[in-house]
C-alpha positions, 0 to 999 in steps of 0.5 A, a space after each residue: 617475239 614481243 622484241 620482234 612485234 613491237 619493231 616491226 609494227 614500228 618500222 611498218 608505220 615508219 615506211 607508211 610515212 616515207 615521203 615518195 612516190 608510191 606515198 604521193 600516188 597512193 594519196 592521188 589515187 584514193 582521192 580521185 578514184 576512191 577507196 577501191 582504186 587505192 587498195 588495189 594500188 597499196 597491194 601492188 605496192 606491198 607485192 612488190 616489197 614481198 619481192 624484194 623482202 624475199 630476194 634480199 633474204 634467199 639470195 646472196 648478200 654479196 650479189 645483191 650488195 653489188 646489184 642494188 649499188 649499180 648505177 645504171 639501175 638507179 638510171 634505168 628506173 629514173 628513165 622509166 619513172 620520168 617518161 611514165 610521169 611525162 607521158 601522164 602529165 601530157 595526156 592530162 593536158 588533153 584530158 577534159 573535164 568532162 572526160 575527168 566526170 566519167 573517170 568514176 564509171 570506167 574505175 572498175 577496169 582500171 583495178 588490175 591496173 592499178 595494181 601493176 602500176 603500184 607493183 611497177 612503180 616501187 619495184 623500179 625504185 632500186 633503192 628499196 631493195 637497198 632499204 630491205 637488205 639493209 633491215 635484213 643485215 643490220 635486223 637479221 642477226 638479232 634473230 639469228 636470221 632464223 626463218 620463223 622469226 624472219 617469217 614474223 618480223 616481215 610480216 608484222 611490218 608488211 601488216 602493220 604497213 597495210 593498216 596505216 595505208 588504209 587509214 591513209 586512204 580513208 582520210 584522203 577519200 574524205 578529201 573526194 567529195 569536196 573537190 570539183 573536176 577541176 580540182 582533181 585534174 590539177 592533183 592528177 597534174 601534180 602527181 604526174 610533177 612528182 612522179 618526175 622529180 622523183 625520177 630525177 631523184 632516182 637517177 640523181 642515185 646513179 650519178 651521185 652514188 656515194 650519197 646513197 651509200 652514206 645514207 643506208 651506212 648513217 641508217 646501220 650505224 644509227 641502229 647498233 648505236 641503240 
């Protein structure tokens, strides 16, 4: 159990770091909206990993193995990640400072949303299902996939991730309060770019497949080599 703990704490601090979209809005989100915004964001995120966690772990390894390689998975949710980044960075140009003034009064009715967007943003991104099968296969079998020990594993991560996040998002809220509207509207820009280029990134999977899979490969190799 100790084994357990101690790996799942770092692989959830590990995930926290992964530089990709969902890490780039996160950041975005608790700086120019604040704490509460972001949370809201961070749990529609973590619902989406329990989905996946849960999917990779109660289907079969065969048809998940099959669906997270498709190709045209990785196209549609580029597709959607490049048109929502599109469609934010567009409206952004419109968007005055005055509006960008305001944006702290109407945060209260954003929190659901903000959760479905964090739910749909990590839930488009095909490759995180690939990542959760790949720690089921390559981690289940040390704990002779017994569901208890699953059950602990899982959730140490998911915890351990939750805890980093917040940290995350207390330090960047810091950045709030020394930015002027301008400022925050050229972030609200920049985090529209990279919400592009990483649905760039996602589609660039689709076409270029055989990277994918020599990386989740190089991620198992490297384990059992421990």
């Amino acid at each position: 159990m100790i084994d357990n703990l101690l790996t799942g704490i770092s692989l959830g601090f590990f995930l926290s770091f992964m530089i990709g979209p969902v890490f780039f809005i996160l950041i975005e989100t608790s700086i120019t909206k604040g704490f509460r915004a972001a949370m809201s964001f961070d749990f529609g995120v973590i619902l989406a990993d329990i989905v996946f966690i849960a999917i990779a772990y109660f289907s079969s390894f065969r048809l998940i193995n099959s669906i997270k390689d498709e190709p045209a998975l990785y196209l549609f949710g580029g597709v959607i990640m490049i048109t929502y980044g599109v469609i934010s960075f567009l409206k952004l140009k419109k968007t005055s400072i005055e509006v960008i003034k305001l944006d702290s009064i109407r945060i209260k009715k954003d929190y659901f949303n903000l959760f479905v967007k964090g739910f749909l943003l990590n839930f488009i991104n095909v490759g995180v299902l690939g990542f959760w099968l790949a720690i089921i296969i390559t981690l289940g079998p040390e704990m002779e996939m017994e569901p208890n020990r699953m059950l602990f594993f899982f959730s140490c991560v998911i915890l351990a991730y939750f805890i980093t996040d917040v940290f995350k998002i207390l330090l960047a809220k810091q950045l709030r309060k020394k930015l002027i509207p301008e400022n925050i509207l050229k972030i609200k820009k920049v985090s529209s770019i990279l919400l592009i280029i990483f649905g760039l990134v996602i589609m660039s999977r689709g076409v270029f497949p055989k990277e994918e899979k020599l990386l989740e490969n190089n991620f198992i190799f490297n384990h059992n080599k421990k």
